[in-house]
C-alpha positions as CSV (number, residue, x, y, z in Angstrom):
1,X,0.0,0.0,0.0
2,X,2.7,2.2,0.4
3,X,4.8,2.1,-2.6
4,X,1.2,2.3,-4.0
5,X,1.1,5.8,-2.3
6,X,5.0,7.0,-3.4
7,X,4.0,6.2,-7.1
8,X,0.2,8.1,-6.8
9,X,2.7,10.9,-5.2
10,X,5.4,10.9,-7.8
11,X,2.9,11.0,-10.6
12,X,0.7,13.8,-9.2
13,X,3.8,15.8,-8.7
14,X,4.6,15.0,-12.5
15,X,1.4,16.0,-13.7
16,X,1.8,19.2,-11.5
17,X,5.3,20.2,-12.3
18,X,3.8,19.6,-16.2
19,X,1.3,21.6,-16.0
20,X,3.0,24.9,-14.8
21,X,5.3,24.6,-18.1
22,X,3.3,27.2,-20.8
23,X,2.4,25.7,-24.6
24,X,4.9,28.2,-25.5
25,X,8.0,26.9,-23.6
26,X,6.8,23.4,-24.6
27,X,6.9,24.3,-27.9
28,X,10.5,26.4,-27.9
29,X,11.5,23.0,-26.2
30,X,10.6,21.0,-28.6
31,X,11.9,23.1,-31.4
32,X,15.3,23.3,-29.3
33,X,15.5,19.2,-29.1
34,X,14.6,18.9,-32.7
35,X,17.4,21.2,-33.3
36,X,19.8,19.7,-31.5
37,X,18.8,15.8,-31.9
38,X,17.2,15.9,-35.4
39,X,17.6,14.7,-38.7
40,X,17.7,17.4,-41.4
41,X,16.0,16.8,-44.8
42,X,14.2,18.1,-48.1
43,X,10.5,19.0,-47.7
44,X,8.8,21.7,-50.2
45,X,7.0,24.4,-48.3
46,X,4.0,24.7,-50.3
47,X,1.4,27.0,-48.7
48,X,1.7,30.3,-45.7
49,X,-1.5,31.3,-44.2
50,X,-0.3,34.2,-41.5
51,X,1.5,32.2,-39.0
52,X,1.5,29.0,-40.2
53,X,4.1,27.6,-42.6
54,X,2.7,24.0,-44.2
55,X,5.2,21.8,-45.9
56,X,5.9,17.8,-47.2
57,X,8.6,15.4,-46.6
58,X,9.2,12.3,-47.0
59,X,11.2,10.0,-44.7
60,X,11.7,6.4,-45.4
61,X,9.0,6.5,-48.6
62,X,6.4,7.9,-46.2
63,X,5.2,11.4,-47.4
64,X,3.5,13.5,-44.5
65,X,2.6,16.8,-44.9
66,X,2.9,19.2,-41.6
67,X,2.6,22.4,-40.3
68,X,4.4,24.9,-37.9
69,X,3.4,27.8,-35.9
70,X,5.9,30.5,-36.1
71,X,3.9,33.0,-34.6
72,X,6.4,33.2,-32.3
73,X,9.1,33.5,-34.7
74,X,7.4,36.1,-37.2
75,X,9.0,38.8,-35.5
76,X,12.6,37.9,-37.7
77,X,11.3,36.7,-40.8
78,X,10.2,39.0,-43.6
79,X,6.7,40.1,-44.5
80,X,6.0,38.7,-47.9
81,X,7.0,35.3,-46.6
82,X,4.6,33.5,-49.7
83,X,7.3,34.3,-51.8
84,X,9.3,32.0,-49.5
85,X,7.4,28.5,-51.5
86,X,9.4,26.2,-53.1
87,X,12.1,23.5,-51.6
88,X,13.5,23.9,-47.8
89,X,15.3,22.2,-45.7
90,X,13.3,20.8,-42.6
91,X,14.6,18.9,-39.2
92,X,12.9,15.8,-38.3
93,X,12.6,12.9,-35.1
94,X,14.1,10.1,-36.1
95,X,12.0,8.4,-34.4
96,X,8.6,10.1,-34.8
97,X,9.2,11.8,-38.5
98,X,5.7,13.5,-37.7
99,X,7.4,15.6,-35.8
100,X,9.3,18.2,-37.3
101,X,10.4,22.0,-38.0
102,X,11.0,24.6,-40.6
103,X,12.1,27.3,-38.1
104,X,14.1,27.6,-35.0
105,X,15.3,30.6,-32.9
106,X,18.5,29.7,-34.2
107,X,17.7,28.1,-37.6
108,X,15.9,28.7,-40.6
109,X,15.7,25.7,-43.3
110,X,13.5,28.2,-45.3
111,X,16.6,29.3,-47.8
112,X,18.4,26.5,-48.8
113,X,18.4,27.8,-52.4
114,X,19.2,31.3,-51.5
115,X,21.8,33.1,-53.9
116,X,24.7,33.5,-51.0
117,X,24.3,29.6,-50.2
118,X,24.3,28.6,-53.6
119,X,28.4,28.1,-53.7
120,X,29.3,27.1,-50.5
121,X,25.3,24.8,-49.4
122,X,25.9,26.5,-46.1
123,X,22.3,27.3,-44.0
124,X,21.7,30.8,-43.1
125,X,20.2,32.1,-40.6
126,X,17.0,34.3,-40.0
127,X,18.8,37.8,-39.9
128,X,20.7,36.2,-42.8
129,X,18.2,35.8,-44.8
130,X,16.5,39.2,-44.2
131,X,19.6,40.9,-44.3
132,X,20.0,39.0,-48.6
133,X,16.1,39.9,-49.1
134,X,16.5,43.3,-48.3
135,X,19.7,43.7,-50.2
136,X,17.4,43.0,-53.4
137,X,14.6,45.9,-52.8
C-alpha cells in the first residue's frame, strides 16, 4: 500500500510540475531538441496562411505533410514570406518523423536555395536571410 502511495505521489507531482510549463515553452523546447537531436532533410513548403508555414517530406517513402506555428518567430522573418514557397530544408525525429520544424530561434531551413548559399550549401540564418532579401529591394 505504500509504494502504491509513493507512485500516486510521484505521478501527481509529475502531472503538476507539467502543467506549470506554458504551450509556449513546450513548444520552444521541442523546437530546441529537434534542433539539436534531429535529422535534417528536403521537404517543399507549399502554402503560408499568416502564421502558419505548411510543408511535405518524405522519410523512409512515407510522405506526410505538416505544419508549424511560427507566430512566435514572425518577429525575424520578412513580411512577404509567400514568396518563400518552393524547396527547404526541414529537421525531423528520427524516431517520430511527424514531428518536425521549418524554423528555429536559431535556424531557418526556409533558404536552402538562397543566392549566398548557392556556392558554399551552407544554411543561413533568420537575420541572414532578411539581411539577402533586403539587399534586393
Amino acid at each position: 500500500m505504500c509504494v502504491f502511495m509513493v507512485l500516486l505521489a510521484t505521478i501527481g507531482w509529475r502531472a503538476w510540475e507539467r502543467s506549470r510549463v506554458t504551450p509556449e515553452q513546450r513548444e520552444r523546447h521541442r523546437r530546441a531538441r529537434l534542433l539539436a537531436t534531429g535529422k535534417m532533410g528536403d521537404a517543399d513548403l507549399i502554402d503560408v496562411h499568416d502564421n502558419l508555414l505548411v510543408y511535405t517530406y518524405a522519410v523512409r517513402g512515407a510522405e506526410y505533410t505538416a505544419s508549424q506555428d511560427i507566430s512566435s518567430l514572425r518577429q525575424s522573418l520578412p513580411e512577404r514570406m509567400a514568396l518563400m514557397a518552393g524547396p527547404v530544408y526541414m529537421k525531423y525525429d528520427p524516431r517520430n518523423p511527424a514531428d518536425s520544424i521549418v524554423l528555429a530561434e536559431e535556424w531557418s531551413g526556409l533558404q536552402p536555395y538562397a543566392r549566398s548559399a548557392i556556392a558554399g550549401r551552407q544554411l543561413l540564418t533568420a537575420a541572414d536571410l532578411i539581411r539577402i532579401i533586403k539587399s534586393f529591394s
